[in-house]
Kinemage of the C-alpha trace (Angstrom):
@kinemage 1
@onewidth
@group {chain A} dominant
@subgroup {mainchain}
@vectorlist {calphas} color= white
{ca unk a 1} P -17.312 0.282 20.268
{ca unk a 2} L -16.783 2.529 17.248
{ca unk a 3} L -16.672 1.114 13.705
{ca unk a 4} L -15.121 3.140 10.688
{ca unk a 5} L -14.222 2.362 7.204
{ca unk a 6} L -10.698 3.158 5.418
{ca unk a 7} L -12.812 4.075 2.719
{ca unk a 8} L -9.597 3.449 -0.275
{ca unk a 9} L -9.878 -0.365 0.377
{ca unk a 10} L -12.520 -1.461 2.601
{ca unk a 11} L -10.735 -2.601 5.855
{ca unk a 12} L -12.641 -2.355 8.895
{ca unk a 13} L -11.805 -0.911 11.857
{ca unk a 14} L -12.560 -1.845 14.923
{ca unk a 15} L -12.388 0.405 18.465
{ca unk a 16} L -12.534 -0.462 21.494
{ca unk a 17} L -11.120 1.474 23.930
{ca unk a 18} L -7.666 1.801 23.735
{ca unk a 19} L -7.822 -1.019 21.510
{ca unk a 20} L -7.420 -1.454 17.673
{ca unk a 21} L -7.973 -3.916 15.911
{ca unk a 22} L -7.857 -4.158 12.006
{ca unk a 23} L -10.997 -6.353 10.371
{ca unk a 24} L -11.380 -7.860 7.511
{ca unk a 25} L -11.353 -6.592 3.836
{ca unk a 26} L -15.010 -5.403 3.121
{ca unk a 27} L -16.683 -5.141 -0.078
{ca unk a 28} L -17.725 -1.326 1.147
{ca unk a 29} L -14.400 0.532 -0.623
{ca unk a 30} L -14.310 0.984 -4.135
{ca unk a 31} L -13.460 -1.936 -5.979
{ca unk a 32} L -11.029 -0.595 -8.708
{ca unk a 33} L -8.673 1.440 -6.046
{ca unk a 34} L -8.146 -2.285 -4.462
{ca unk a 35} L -7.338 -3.542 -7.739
{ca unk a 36} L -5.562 -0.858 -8.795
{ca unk a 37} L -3.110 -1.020 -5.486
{ca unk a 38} L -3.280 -5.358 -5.192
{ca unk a 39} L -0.952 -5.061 -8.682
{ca unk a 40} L 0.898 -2.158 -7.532
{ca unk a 41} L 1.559 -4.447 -4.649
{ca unk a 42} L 2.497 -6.870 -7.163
{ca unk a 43} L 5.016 -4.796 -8.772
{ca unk a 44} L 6.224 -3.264 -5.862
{ca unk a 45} L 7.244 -6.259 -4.186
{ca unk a 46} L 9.589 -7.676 -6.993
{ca unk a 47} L 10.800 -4.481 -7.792
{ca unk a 48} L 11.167 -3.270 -4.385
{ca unk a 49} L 13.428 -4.722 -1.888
{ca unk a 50} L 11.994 -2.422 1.459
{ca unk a 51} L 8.573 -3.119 0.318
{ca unk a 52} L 9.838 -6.799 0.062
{ca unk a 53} L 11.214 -6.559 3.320
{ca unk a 54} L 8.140 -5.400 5.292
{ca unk a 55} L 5.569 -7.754 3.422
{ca unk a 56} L 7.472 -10.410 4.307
{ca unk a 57} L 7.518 -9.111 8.042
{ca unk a 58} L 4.564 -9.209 8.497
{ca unk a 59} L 3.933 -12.318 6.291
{ca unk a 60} L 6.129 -14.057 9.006
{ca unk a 61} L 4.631 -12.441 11.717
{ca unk a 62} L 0.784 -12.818 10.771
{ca unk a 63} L 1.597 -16.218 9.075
{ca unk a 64} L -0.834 -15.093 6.292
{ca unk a 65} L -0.016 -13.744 2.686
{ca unk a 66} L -3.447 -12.209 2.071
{ca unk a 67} L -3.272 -10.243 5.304
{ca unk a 68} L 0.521 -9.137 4.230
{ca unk a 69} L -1.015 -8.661 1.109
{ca unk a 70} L -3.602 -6.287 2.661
{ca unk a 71} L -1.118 -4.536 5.313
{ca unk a 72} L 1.117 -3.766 2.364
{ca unk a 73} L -1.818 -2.165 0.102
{ca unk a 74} L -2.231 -0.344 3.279
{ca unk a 75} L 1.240 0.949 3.489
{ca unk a 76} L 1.331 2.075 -0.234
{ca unk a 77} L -1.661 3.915 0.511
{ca unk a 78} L 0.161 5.930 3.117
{ca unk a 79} L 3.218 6.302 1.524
{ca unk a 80} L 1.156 7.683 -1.681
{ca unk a 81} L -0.993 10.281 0.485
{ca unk a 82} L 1.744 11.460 2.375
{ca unk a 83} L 3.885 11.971 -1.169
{ca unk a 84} L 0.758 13.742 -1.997
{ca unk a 85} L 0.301 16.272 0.918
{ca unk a 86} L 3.728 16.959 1.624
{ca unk a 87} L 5.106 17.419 -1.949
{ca unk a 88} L 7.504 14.705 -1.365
{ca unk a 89} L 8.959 12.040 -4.040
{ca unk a 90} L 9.058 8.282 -4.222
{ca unk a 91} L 11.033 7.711 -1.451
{ca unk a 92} L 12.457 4.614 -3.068
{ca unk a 93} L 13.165 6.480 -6.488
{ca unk a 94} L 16.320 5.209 -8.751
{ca unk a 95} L 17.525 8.263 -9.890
{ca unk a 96} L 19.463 7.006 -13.163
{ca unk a 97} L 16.074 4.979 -13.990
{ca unk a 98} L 13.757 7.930 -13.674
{ca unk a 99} L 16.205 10.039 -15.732
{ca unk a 100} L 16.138 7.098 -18.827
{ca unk a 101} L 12.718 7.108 -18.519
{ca unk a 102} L 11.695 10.806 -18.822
{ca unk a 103} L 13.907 10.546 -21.780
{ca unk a 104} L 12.212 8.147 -23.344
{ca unk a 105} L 8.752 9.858 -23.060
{ca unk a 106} L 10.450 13.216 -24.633
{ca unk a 107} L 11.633 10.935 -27.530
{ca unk a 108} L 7.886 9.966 -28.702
């Protein structure tokens, strides 16, 4: 059995096999990137509607909010690196929001 770390939050991970199996949240990752992304989870999900959508999934699937909670800190992990490396933008990104927004900044 092989055991690795996602080393943004903590989660273990657990191999066995062909098997995968997603631990608990361990007090190994840094502490203020899981704070940092538990509110961005916070925002995203009433601002959000797909990132709504799949915490609830898997709210309904798992029957627990803190492992939703978890799975969807996961997800915006992803979704951030992959923006990262690839160059790519918010995938959920309200155009006519951004563009007030940047306006805004060049005002002050």
């Amino acid at each position: 059995m092989v055991h690795s770390w996602n080393s943004d939050l903590g989660n273990t991970l657990l191999i066995s096999s062909s098997i995968k199996r997603r631990g608990h949240m361990s007090k190994e990752g840094e502490r203020t990137a899981r704070w940092a992304f538990s509110i961005a989870v916070d925002t995203a999900m009433k601002l959000n509607k797909p990132i709504r959508e799949y915490y609830d999934s898997v709210k309904n699937r798992k029957g627990s909010g803190k492992f939703a909670h978890v799975s969807t800190m996961r997800k915006l992990v992803r979704m951030m690196f992959t923006m990262l490396k690839e160059r790519k933008p918010w995938r959920y990104e309200n155009p006519g929001l951004t563009e007030n927004k940047l306006s805004r900044l060049e005002e002050d």
